[in-house]
KETORDREN-885476 format. One record per residue: residue number from 1; residue in three letters; z, x, y of N, C-alpha, C in turn. Coordinates in steps of 0.05 Angstrom, whole numbers, plus 32768, in hexadecimal, padded with zeros to 4 digits. Example, Ala and Ser with C-alpha at 12.3 -4.5 7.8 and 13.67 -1.06 7.14 Angstrom:
BEGIN
[1; ALA; [809C; 8108; 7F8E]; [809C; 80F6; 7FA6]; [809C; 8108; 7FBE]]
[2; SER; [808E; 8101; 7FD3]; [808F; 8111; 7FEB]; [809D; 8102; 8001]]
end
This chain:
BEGIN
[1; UNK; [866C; 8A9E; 88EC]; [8655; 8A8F; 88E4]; [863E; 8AA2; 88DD]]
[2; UNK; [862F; 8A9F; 88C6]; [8627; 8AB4; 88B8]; [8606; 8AAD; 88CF]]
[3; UNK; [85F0; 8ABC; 88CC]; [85D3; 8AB5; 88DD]; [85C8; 8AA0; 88CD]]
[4; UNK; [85C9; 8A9A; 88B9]; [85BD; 8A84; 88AD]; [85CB; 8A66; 88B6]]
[5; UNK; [85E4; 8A6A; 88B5]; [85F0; 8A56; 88CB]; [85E0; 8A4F; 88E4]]
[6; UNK; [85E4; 8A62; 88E8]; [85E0; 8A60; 890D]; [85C3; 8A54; 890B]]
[7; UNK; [85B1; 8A5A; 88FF]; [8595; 8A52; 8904]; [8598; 8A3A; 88FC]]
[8; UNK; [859D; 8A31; 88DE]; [859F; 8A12; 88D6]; [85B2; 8A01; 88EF]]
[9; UNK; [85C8; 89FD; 88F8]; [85D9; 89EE; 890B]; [85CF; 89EF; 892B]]
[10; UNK; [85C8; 89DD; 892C]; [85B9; 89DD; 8949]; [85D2; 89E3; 895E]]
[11; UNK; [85D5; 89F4; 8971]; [85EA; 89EF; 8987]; [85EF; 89DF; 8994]]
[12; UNK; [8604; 89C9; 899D]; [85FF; 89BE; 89AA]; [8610; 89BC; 89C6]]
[13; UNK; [8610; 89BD; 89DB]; [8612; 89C1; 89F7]; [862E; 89B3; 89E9]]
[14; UNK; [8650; 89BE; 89F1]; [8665; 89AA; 89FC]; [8665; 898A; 8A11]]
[15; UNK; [8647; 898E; 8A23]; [864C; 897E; 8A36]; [8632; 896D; 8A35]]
[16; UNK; [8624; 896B; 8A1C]; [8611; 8963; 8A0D]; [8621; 8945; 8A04]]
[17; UNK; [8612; 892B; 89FC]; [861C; 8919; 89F7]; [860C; 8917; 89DB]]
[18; UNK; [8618; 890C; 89C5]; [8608; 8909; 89AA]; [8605; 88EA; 89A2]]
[19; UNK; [85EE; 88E0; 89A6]; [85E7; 88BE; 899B]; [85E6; 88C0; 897B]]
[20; UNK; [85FE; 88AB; 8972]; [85F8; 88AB; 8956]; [85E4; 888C; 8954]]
[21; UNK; [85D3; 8888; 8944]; [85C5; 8872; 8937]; [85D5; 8860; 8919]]
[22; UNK; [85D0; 884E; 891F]; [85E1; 8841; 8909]; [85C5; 882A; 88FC]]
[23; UNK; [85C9; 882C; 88DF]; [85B0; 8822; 88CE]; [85B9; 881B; 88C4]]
[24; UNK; [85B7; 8803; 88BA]; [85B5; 87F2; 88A4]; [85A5; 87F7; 8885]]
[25; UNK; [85AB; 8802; 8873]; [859D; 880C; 8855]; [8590; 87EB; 8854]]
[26; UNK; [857B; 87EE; 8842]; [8575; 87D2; 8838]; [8593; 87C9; 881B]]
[27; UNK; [8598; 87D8; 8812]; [85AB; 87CD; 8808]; [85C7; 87C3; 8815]]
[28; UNK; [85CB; 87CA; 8829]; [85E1; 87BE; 883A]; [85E1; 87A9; 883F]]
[29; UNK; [8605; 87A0; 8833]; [8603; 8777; 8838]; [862B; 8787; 8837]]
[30; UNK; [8632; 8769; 8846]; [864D; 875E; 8855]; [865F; 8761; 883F]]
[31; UNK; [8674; 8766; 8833]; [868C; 875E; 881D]; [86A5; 8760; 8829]]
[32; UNK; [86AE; 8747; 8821]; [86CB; 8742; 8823]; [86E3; 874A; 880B]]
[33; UNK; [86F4; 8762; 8821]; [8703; 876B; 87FE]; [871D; 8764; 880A]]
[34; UNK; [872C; 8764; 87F7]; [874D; 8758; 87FA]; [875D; 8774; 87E8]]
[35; UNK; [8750; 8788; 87EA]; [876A; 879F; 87D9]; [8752; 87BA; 87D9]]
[36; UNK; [875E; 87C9; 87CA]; [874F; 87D6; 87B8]; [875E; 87ED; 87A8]]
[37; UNK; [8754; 87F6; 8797]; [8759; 8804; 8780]; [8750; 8824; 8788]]
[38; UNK; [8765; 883B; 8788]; [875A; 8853; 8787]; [8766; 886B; 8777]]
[39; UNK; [8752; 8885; 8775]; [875D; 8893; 875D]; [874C; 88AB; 876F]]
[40; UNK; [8751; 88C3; 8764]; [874F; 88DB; 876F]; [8733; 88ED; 8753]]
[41; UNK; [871C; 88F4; 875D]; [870B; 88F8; 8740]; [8715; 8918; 873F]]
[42; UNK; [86FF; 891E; 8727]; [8702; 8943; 8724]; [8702; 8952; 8736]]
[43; UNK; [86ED; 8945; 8758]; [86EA; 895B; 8769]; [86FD; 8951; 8781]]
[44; UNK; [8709; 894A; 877D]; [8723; 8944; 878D]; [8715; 8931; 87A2]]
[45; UNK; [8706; 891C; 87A0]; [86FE; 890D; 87B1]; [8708; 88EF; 87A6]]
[46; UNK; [8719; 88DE; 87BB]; [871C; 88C7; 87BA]; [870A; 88B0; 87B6]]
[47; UNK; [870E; 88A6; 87A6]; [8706; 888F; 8798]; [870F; 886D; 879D]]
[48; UNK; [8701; 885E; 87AB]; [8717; 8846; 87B0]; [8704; 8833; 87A6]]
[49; UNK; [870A; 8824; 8794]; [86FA; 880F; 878D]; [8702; 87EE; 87A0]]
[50; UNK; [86F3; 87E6; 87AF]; [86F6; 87D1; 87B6]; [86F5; 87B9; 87AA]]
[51; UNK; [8703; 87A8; 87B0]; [8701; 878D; 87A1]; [870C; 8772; 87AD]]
[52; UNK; [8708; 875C; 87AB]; [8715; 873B; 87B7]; [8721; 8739; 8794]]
[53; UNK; [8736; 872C; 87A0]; [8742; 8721; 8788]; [8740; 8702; 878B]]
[54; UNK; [8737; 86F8; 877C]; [8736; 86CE; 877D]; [8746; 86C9; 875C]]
[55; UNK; [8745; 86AF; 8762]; [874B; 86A6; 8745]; [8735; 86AA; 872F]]
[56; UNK; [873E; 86A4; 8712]; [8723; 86A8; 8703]; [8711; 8691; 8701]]
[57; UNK; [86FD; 869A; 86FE]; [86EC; 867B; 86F9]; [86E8; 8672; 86E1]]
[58; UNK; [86EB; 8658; 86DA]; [86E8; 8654; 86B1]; [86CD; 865A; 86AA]]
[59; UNK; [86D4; 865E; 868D]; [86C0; 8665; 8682]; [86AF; 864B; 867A]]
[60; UNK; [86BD; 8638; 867C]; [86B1; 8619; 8675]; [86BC; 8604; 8685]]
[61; UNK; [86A8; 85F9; 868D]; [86B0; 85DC; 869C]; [86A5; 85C7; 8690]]
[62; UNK; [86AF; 85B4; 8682]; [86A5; 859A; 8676]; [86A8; 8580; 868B]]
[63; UNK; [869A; 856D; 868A]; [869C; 8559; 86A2]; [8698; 853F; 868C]]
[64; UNK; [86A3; 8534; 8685]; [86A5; 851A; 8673]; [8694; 8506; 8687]]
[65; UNK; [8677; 84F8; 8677]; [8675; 84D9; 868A]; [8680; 84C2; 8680]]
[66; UNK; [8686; 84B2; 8691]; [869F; 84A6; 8686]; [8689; 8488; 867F]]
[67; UNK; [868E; 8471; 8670]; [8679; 8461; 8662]; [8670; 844F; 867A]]
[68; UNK; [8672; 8450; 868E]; [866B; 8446; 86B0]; [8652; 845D; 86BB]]
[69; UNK; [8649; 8476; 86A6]; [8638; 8485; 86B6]; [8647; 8494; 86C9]]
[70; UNK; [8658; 848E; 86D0]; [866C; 84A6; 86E7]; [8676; 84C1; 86E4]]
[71; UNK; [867B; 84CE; 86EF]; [8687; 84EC; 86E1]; [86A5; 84E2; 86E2]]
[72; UNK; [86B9; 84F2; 86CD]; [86CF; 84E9; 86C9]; [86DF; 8502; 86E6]]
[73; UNK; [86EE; 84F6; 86E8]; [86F5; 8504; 8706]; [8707; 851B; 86F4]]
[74; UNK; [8711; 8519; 86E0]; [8722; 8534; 86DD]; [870C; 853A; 86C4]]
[75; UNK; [8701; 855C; 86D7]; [86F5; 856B; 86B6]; [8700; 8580; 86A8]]
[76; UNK; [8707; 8589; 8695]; [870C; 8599; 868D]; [86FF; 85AA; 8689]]
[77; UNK; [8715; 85C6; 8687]; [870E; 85DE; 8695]; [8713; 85F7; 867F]]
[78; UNK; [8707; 860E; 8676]; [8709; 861E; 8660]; [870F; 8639; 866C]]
[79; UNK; [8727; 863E; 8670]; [8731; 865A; 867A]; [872D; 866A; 8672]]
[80; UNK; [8725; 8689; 8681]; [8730; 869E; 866F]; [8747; 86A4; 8669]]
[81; UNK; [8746; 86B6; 8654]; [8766; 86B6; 864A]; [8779; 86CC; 8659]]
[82; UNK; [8795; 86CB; 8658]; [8798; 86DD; 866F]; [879F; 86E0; 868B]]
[83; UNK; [8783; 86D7; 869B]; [8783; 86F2; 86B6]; [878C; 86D3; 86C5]]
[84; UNK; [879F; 86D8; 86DA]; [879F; 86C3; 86EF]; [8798; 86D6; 870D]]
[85; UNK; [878D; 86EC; 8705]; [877C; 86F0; 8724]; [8776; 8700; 8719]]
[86; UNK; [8757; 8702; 8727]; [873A; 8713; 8718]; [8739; 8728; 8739]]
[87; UNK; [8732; 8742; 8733]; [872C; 8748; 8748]; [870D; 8755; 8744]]
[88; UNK; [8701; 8747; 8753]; [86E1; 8754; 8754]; [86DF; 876B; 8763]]
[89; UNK; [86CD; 8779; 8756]; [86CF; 879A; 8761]; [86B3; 879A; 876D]]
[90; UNK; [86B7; 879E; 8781]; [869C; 8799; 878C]; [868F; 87B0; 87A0]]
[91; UNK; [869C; 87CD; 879E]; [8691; 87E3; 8797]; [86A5; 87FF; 8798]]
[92; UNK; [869B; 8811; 8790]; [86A4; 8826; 878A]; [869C; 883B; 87A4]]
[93; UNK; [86B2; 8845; 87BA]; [86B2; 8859; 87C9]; [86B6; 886F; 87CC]]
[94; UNK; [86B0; 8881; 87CC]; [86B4; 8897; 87C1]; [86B4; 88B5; 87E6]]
[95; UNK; [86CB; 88B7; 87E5]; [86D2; 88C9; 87FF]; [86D9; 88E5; 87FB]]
[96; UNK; [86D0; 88FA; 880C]; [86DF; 8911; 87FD]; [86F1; 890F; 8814]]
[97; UNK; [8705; 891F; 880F]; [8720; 891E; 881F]; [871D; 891F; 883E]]
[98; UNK; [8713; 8928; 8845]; [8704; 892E; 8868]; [86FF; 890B; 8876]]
[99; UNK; [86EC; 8900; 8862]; [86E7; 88F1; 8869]; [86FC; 88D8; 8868]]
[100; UNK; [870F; 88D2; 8856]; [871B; 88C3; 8852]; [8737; 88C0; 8870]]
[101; UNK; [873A; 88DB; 886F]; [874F; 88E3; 888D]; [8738; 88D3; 88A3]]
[102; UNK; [8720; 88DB; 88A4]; [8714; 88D3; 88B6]; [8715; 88AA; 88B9]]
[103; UNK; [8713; 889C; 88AD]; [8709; 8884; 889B]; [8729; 887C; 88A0]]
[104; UNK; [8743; 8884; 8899]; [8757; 8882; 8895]; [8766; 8886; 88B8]]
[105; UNK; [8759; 8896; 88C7]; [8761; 889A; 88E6]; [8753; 887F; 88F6]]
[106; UNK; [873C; 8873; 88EE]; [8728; 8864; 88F5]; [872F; 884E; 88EB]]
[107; UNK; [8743; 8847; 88D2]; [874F; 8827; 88CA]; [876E; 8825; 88DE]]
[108; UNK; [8776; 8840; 88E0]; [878F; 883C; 88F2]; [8783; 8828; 8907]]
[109; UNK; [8778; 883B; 8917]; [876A; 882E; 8929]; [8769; 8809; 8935]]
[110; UNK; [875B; 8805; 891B]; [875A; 87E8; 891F]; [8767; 87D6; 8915]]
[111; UNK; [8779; 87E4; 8908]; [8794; 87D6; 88F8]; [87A5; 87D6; 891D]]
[112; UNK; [87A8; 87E0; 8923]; [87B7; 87E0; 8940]; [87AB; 87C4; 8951]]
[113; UNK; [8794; 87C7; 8950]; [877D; 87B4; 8964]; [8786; 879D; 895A]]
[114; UNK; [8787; 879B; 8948]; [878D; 8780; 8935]; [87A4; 8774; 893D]]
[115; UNK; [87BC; 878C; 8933]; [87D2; 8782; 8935]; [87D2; 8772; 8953]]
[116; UNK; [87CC; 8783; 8969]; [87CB; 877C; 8983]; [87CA; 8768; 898A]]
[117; UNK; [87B0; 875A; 8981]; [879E; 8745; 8986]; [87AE; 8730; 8979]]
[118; UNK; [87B3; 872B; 8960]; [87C4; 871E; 8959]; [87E1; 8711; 895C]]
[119; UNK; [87EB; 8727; 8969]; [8807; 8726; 897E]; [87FB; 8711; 8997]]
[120; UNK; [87E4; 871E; 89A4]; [87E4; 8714; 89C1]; [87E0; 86F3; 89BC]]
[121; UNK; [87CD; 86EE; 89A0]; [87C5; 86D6; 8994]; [87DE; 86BF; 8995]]
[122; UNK; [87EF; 86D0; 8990]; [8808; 86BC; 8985]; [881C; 86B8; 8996]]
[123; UNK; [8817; 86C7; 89AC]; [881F; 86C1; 89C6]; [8818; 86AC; 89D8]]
[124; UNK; [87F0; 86AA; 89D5]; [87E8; 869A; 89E2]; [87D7; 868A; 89CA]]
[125; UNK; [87E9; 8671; 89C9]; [87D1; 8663; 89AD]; [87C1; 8651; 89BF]]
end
């Protein structure tokens, strides 16, 4: 470790305990994803685009009133052409390799918990 090291990295005692803080950005909100999409960029950092996949929604909904003033109970509906599942990408992650092992040791994790919980579930309904 070169002295410019040593001065910047604070030491810290082995038998020292470290509090991490956890914050909320003001842009932080909840998403529900069902897949995702990944690719590897120029600097060799993983890329996973998240996304929910639903059906598509039409592009037109017409509702006929029928000569009683009522809505006609069947309306017709203007598809897109095509897609029978849309997947909304609802953001772009971006890991360099370190972290993804890390992220990837830490989904094991609770992929296990899960499984667990779910077993013991179905044991005892």
């Amino acid at each position: 470790m070169s002295d410019t090291e040593k001065q910047s990295t604070p030491e810290v005692p082995a038998s020292q305990a470290v509090t991490f803080a956890f914050m909320k950005t003001g842009g932080f909100r909840t998403i529900y994803v069902t897949g995702s999409w990944g690719r590897i960029n120029a600097d060799q950092d993983i890329v996973l685009s998240l996304f929910r996949e639903v059906e598509p929604l039409p592009i037109a909904v017409t509702q006929e009133i029928q000569a009683d003033g009522t809505w006609n109970p069947e309306p017709k509906f203007e598809m897109p052409p095509k897609y029978q599942i849309v997947r909304e990408v609802e953001i772009d992650v971006v890991l360099s390799l370190e972290a993804a092992k890390r992220i990837h040791q830490n989904l094991g994790h609770f992929i296990e918990v899960a499984e667990v919980r779910k077993r013991q579930q179905a044991n005892h309904p």
